[in-house]
Backbone as CSV, one residue per row, in Angstrom:
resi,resn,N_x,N_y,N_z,CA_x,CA_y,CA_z,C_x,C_y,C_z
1,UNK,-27.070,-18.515,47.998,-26.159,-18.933,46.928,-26.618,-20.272,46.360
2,UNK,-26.486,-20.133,45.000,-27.196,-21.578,43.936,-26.585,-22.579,44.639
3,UNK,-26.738,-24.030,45.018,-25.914,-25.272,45.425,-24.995,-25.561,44.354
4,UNK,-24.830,-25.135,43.212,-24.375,-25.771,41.810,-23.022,-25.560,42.694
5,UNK,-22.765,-24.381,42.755,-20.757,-24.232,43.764,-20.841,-25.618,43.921
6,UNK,-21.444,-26.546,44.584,-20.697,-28.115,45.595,-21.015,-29.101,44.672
7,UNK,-21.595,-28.779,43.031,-21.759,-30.030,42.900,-20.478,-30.138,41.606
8,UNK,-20.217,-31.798,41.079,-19.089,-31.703,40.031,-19.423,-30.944,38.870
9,UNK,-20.601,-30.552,38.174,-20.366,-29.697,37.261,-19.797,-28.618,37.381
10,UNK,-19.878,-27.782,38.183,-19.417,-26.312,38.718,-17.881,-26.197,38.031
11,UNK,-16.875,-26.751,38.430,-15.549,-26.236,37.319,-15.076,-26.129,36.500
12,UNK,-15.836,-27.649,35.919,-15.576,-27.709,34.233,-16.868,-26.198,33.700
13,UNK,-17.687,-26.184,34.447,-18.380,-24.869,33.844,-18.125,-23.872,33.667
14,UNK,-17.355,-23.376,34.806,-16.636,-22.293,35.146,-15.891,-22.009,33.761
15,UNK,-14.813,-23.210,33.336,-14.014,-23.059,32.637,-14.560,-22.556,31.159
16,UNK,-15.175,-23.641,30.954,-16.127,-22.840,29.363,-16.945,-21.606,29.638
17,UNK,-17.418,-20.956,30.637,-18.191,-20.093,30.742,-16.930,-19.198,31.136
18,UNK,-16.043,-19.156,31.237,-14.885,-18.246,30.835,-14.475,-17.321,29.608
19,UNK,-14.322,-18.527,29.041,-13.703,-19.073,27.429,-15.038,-18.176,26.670
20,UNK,-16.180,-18.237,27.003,-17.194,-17.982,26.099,-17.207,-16.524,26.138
21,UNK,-16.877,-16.344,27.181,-17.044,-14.742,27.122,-15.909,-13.964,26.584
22,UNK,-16.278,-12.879,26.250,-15.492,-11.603,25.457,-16.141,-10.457,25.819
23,UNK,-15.737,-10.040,26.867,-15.915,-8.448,27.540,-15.415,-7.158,26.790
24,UNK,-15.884,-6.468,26.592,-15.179,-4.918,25.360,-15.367,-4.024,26.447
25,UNK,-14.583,-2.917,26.130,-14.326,-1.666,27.199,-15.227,-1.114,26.107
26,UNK,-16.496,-0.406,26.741,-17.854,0.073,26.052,-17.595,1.986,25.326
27,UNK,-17.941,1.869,24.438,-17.210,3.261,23.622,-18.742,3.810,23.055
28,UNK,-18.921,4.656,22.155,-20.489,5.067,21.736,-20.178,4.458,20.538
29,UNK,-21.184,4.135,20.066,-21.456,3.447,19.398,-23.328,4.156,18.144
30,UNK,-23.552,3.365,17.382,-24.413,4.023,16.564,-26.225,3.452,16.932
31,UNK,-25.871,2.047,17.944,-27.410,0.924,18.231,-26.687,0.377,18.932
32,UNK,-27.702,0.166,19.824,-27.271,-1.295,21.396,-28.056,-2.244,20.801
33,UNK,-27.500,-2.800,20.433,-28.796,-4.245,20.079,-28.626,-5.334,21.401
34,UNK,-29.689,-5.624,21.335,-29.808,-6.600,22.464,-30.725,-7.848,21.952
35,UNK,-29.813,-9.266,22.026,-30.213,-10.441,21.381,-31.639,-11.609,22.226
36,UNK,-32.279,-11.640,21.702,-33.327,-12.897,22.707,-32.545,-13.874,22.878
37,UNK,-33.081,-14.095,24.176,-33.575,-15.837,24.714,-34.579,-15.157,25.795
38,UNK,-34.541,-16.134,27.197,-35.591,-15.832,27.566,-35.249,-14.891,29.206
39,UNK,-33.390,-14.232,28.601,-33.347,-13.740,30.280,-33.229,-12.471,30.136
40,UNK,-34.086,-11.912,30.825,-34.681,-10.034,30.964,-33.257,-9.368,31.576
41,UNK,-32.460,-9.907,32.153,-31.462,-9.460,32.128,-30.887,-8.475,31.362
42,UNK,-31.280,-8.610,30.141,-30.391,-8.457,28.475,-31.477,-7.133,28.490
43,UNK,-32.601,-6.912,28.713,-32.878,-5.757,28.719,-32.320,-4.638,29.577
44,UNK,-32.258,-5.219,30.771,-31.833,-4.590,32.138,-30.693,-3.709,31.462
45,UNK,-29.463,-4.409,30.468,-28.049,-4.000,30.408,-28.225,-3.510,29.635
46,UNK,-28.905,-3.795,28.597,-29.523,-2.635,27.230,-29.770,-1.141,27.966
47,UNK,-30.588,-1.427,29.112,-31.117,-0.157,29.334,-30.163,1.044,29.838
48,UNK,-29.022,0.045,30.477,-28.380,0.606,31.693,-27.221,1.654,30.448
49,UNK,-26.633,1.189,29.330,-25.822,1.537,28.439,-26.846,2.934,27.637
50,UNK,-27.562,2.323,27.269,-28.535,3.882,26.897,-28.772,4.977,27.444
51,UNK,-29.116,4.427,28.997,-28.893,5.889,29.839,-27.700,6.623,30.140
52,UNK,-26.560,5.415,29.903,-25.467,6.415,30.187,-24.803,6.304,28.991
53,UNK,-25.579,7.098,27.741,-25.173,7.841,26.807,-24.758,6.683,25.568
54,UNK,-24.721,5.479,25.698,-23.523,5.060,24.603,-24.027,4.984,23.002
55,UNK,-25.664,5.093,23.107,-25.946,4.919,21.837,-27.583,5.706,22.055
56,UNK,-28.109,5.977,20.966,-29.554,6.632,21.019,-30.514,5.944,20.904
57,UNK,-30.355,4.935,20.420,-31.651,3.701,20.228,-30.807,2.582,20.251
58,UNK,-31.962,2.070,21.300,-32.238,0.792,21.236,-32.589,-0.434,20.530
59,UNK,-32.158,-1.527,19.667,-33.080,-2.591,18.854,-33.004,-4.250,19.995
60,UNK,-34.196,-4.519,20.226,-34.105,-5.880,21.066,-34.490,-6.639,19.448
61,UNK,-33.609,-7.804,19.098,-33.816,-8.920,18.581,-34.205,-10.536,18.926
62,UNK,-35.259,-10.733,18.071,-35.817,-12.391,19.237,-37.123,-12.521,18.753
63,UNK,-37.457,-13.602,18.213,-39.125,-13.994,18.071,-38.886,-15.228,19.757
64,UNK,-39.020,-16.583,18.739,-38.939,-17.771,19.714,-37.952,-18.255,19.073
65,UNK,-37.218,-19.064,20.249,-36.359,-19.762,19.181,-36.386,-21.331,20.229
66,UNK,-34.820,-21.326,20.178,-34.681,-22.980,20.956,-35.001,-23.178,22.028
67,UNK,-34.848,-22.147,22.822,-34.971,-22.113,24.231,-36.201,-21.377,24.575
68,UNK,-37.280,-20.587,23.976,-37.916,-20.364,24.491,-39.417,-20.981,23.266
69,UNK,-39.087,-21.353,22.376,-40.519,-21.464,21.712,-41.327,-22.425,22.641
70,UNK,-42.524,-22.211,22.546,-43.252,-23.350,23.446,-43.170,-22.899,25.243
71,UNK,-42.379,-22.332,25.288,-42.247,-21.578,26.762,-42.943,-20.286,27.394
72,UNK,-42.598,-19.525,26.269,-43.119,-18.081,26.274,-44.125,-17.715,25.579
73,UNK,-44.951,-17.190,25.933,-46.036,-16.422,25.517,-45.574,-15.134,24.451
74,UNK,-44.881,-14.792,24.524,-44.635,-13.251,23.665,-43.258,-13.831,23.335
75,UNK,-42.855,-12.610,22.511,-41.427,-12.633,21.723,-40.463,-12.147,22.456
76,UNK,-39.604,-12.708,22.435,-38.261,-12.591,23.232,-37.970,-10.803,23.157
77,UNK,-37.806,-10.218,22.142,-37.697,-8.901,21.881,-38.103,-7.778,22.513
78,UNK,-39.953,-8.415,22.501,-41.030,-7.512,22.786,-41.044,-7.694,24.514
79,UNK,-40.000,-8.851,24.922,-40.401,-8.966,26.532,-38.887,-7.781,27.080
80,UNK,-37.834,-8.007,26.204,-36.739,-6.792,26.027,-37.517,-5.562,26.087
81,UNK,-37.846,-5.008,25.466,-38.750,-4.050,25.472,-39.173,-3.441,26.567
82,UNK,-40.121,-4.375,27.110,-40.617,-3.555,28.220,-40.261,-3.879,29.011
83,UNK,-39.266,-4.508,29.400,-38.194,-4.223,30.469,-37.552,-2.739,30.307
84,UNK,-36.773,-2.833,29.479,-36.275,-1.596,29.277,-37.156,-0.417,29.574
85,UNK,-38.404,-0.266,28.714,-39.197,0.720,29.127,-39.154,1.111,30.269
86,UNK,-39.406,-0.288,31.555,-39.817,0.016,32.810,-38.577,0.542,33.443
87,UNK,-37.338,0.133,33.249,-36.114,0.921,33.297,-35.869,2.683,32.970
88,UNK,-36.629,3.032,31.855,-36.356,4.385,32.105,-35.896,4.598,30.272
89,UNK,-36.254,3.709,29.368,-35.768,3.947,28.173,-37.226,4.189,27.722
90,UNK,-37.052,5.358,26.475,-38.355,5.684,25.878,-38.682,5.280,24.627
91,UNK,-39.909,4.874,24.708,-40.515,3.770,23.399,-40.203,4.047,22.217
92,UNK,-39.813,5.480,22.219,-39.864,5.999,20.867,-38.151,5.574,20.375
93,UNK,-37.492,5.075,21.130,-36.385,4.948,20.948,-35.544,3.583,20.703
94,UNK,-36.782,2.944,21.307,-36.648,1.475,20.844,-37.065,0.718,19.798
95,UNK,-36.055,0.135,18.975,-36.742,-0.653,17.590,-36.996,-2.193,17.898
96,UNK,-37.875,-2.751,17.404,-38.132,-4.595,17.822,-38.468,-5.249,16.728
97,UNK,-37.339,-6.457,16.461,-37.222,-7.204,15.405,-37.666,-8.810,16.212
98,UNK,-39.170,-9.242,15.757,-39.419,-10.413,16.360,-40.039,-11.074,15.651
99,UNK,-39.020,-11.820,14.448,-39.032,-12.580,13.639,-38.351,-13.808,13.836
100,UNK,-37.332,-12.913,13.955,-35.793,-14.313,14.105,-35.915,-15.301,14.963
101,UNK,-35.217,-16.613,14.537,-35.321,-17.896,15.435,-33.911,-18.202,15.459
102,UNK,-32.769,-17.689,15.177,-31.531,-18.157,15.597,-30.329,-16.694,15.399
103,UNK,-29.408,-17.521,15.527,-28.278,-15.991,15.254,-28.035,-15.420,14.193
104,UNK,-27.987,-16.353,13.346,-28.009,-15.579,11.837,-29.140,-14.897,11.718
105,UNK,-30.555,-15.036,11.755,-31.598,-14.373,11.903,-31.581,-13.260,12.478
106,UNK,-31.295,-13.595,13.746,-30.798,-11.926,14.649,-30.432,-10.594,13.782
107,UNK,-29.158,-11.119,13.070,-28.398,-10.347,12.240,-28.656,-10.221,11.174
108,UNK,-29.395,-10.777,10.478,-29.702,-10.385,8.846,-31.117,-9.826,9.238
109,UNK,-31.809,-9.738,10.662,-33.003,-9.274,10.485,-32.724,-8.047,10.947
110,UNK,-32.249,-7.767,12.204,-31.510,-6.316,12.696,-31.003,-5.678,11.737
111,UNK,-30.097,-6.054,10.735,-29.045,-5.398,9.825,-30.277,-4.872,8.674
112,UNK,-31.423,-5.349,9.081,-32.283,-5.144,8.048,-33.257,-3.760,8.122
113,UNK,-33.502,-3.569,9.778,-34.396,-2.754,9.992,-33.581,-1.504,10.513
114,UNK,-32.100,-1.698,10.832,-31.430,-0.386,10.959,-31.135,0.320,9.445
115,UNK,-31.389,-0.782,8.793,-31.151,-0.006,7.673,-32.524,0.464,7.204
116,UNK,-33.453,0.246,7.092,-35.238,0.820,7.086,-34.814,2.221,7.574
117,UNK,-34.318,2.044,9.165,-34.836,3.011,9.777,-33.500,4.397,9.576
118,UNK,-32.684,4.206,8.739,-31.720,5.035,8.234,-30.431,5.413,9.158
119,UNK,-30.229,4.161,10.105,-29.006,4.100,11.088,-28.280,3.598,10.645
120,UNK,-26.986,4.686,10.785,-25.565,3.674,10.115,-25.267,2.914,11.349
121,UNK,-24.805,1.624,10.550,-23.975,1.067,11.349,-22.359,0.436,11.130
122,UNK,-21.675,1.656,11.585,-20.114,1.629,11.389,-19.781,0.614,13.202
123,UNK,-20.635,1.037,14.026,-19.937,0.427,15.609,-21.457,-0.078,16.209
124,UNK,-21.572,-1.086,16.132,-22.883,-1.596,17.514,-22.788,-2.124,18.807
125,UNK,-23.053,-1.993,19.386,-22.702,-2.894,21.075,-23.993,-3.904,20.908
126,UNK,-23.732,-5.140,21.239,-24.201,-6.588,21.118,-24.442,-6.919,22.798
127,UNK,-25.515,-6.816,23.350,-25.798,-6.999,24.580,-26.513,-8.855,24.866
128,UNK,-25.675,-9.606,25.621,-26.007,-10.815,25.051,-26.345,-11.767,26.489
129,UNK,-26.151,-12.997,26.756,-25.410,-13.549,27.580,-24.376,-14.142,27.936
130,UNK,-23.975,-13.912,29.187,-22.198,-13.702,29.310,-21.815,-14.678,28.197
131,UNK,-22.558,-16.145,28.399,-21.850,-17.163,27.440,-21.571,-17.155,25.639
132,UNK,-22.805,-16.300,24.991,-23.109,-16.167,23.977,-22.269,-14.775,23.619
133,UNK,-20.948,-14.242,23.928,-20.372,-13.155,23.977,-19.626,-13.613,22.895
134,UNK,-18.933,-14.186,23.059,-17.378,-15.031,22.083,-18.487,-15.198,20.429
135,UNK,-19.850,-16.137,20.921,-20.426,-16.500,20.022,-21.171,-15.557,19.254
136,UNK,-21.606,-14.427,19.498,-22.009,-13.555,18.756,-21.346,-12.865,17.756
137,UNK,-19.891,-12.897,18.333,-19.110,-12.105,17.583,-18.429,-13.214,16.930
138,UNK,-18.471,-14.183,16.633,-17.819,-15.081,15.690,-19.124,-15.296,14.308
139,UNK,-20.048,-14.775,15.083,-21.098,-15.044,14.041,-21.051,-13.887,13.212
140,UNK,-21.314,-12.585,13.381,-20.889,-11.426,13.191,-19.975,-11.227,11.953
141,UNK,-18.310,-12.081,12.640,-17.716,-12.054,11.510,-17.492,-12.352,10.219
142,UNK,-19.073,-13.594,10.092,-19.349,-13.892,8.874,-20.196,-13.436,8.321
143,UNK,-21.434,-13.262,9.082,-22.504,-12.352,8.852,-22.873,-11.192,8.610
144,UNK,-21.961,-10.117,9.272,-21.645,-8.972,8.943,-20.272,-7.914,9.336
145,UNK,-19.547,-8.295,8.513,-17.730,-8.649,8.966,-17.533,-7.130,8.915
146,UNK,-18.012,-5.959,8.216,-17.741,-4.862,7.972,-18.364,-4.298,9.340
147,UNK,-19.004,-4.372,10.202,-19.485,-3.574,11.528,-18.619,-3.726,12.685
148,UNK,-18.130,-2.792,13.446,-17.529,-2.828,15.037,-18.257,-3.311,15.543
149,UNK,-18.277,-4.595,16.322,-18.827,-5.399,17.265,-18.044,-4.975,18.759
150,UNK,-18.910,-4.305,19.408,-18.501,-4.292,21.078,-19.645,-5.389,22.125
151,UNK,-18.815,-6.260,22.295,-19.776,-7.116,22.825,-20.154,-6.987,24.798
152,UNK,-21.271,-7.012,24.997,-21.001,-7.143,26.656,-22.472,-7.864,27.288
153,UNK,-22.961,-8.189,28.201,-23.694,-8.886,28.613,-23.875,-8.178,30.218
154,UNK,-24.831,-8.532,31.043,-25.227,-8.360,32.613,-24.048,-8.409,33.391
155,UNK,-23.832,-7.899,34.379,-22.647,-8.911,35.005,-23.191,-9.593,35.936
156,UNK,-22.530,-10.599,36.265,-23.263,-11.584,37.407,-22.438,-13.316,37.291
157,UNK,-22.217,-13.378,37.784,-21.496,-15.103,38.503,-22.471,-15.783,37.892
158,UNK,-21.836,-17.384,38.147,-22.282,-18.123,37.583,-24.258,-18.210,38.696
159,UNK,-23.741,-18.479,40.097,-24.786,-18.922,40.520,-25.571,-18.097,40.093
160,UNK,-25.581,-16.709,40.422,-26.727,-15.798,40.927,-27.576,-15.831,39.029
161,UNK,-26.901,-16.271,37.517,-27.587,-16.293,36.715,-28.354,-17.187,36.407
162,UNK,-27.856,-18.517,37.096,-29.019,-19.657,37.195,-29.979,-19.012,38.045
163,UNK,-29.732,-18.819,39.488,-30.884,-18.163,40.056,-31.834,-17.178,39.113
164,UNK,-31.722,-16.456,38.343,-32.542,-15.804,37.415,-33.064,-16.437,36.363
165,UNK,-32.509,-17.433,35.966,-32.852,-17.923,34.910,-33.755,-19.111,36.019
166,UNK,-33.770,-19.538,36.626,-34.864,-20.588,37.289,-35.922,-19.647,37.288
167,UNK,-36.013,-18.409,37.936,-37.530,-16.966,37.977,-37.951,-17.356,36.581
168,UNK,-37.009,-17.357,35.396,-38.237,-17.345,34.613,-38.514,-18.551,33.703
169,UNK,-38.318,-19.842,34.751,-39.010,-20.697,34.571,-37.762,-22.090,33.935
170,UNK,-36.392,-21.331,33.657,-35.648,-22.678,33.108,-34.939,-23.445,34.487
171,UNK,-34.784,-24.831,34.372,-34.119,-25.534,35.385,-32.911,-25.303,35.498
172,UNK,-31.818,-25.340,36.091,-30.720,-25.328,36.205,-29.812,-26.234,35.516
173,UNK,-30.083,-27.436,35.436,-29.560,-28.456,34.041,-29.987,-27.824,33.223
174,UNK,-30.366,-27.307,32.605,-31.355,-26.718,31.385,-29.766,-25.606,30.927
175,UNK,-29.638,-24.769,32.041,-29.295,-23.867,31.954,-27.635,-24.273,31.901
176,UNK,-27.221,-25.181,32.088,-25.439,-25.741,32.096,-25.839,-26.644,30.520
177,UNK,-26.822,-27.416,30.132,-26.812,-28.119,28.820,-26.657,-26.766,27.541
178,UNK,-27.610,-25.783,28.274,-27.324,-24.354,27.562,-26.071,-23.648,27.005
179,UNK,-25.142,-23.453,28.164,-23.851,-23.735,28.112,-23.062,-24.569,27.500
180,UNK,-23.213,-25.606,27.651,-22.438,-27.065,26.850,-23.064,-26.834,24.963
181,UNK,-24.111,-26.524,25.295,-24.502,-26.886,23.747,-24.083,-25.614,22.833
182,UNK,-23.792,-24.369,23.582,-23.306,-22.975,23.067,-21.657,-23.250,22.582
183,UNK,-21.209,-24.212,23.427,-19.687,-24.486,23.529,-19.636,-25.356,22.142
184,UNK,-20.090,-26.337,21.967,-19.885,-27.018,21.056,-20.243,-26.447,19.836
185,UNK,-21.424,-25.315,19.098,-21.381,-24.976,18.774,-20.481,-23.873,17.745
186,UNK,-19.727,-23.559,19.031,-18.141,-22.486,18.515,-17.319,-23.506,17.347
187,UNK,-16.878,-24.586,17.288,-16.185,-25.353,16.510,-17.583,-26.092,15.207
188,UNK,-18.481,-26.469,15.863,-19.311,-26.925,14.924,-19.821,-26.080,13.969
189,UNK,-20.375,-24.972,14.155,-20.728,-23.769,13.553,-19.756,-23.307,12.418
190,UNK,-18.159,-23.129,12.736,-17.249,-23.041,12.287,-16.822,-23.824,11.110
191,UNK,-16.968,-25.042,11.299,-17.082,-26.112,10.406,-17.928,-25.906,9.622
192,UNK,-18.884,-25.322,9.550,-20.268,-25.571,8.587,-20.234,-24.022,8.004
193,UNK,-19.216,-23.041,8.400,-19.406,-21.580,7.420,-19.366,-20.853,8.383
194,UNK,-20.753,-20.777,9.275,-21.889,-19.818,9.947,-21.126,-18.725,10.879
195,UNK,-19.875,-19.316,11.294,-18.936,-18.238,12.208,-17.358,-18.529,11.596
196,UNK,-16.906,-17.420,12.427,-15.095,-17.748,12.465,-14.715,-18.564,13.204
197,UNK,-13.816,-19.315,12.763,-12.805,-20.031,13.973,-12.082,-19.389,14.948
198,UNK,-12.413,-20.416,16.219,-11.369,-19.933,17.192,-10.841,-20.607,17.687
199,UNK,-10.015,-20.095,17.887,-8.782,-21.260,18.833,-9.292,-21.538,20.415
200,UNK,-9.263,-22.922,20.178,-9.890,-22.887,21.708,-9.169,-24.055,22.533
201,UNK,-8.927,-23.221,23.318,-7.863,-24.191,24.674,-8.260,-25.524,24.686
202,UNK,-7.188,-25.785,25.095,-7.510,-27.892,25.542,-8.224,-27.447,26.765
203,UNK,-7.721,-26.995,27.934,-8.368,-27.087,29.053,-10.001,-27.123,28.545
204,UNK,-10.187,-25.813,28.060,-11.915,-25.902,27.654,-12.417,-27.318,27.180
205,UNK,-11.713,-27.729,26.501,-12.246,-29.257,25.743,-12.296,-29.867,26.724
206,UNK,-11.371,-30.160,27.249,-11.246,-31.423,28.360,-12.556,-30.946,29.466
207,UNK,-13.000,-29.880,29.758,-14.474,-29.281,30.639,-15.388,-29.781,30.039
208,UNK,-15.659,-29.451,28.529,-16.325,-29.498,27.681,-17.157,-31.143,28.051
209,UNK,-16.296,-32.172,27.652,-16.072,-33.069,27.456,-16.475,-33.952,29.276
210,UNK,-16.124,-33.116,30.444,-16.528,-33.433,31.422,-17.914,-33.303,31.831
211,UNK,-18.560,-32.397,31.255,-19.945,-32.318,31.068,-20.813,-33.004,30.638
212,UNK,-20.205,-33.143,29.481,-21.085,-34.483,28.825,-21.556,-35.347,29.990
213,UNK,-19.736,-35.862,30.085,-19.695,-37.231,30.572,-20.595,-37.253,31.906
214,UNK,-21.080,-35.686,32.617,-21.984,-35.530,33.726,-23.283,-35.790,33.056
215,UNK,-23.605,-35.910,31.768,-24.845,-36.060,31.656,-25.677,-34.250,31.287
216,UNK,-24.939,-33.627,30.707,-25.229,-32.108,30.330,-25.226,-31.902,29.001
217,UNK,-25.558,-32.971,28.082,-25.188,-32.826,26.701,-26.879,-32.231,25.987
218,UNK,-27.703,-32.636,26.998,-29.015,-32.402,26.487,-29.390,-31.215,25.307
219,UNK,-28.361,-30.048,25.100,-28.477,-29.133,23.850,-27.611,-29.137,22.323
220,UNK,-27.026,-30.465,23.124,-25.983,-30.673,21.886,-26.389,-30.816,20.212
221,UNK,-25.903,-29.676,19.537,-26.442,-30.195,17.871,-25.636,-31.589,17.396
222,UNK,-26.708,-32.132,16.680,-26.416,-33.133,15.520,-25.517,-32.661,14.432
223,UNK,-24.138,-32.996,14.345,-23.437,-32.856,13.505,-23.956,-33.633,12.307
């Protein structure tokens, strides 16, 4: 088990990594899209929803972006990909958009090639990380407000996803500033167009805000 459990970040994390998420009871749908960064995870759950029926193709979205440019060798998408493959999904079924460098990108580039490839999209399932759940779909609602968004992500606790995310190479501060800087985002983003507002608890703020003050602000945007 990660040490993070004993140290003071752990509750205020807990709390926003709550808040961030938005779990959907999974229905069929028309594309699983599955968003980059740099945790294979997101293929893993892509794959796992395809085999049991919920959609016929696959699209992984992701060039490089914040978290992985300069890190990774290949495109976030194309490393989706063959995960999945090695999972049991067939190539011919997977589409890969590895252009994009942020969320709006994701979505105006995906929304771009399902439409190339002559897939409606009335319902998509958004395969993400747990934290980026709330945030996908606030982006969504500005970006493309007319589509069913079913959002869901890996399952897994807090520790055991740092533990994965250290395999492929991020630190564990890395990975809570990740968090903090996703959080602040939800209201900042909001402010500037790019998503919907949400109402978001004091408790979360007051976490929010405890983080910092731990020294976790390292992803924070410049307002």
């Amino acid at each position: 088990m990660n040490e993070i459990v004993n140290q003071p970040c752990f509750k205020p994390l807990c709390v926003i990594w709550d808040w961030l998420r938005r779990p959907c009871e999974m229905k069929k749908a028309d594309c699983i899209v599955g968003f980059g960064n740099y945790n294979c995870d997101i293929g893993i759950r892509a794959a796992e929803l395809y085999l049991q029926g919920y959609a016929g193709k696959v699209l992984f979205s992701g060039g490089l972006g914040r978290n992985t440019l300069g890190v990774l060798s290949k495109a976030e998408s194309e490393r989706f990909a063959d995960t999945a493959i090695r999972c049991g999904v067939p190539e011919c079924d997977i589409l890969i958009e590895n252009r994009s460098t942020n969320t709006a990108e994701n979505i105006a580039f995906t929304r771009e090639i399902l439409k190339k490839h002559g897939i409606r999209t009335k319902t998509l399932i958004a395969v993400h990380q747990p934290f980026m759940e709330r945030r996908i779909a606030s982006a969504f609602d500005v970006n493309w407000p007319d589509v069913e968004l079913l959002t869901t992500s890996y399952e897994v606790d807090i520790p055991t996803f740092i533990n994965h995310a250290v395999m492929y190479g991020v630190t564990e501060k890395t990975v809570v500033e990740e968090v903090v800087g996703d959080f602040q985002r939800m209201e900042l983003y909001a402010d500037r167009g790019w998503q919907s507002r949400q109402v978001i608890p004091q408790e979360a703020w007051e976490a929010f805000h405890e983080l910092v003050r731990l020294g976790y602000g390292g992803q924070l945007a410049q307002k």
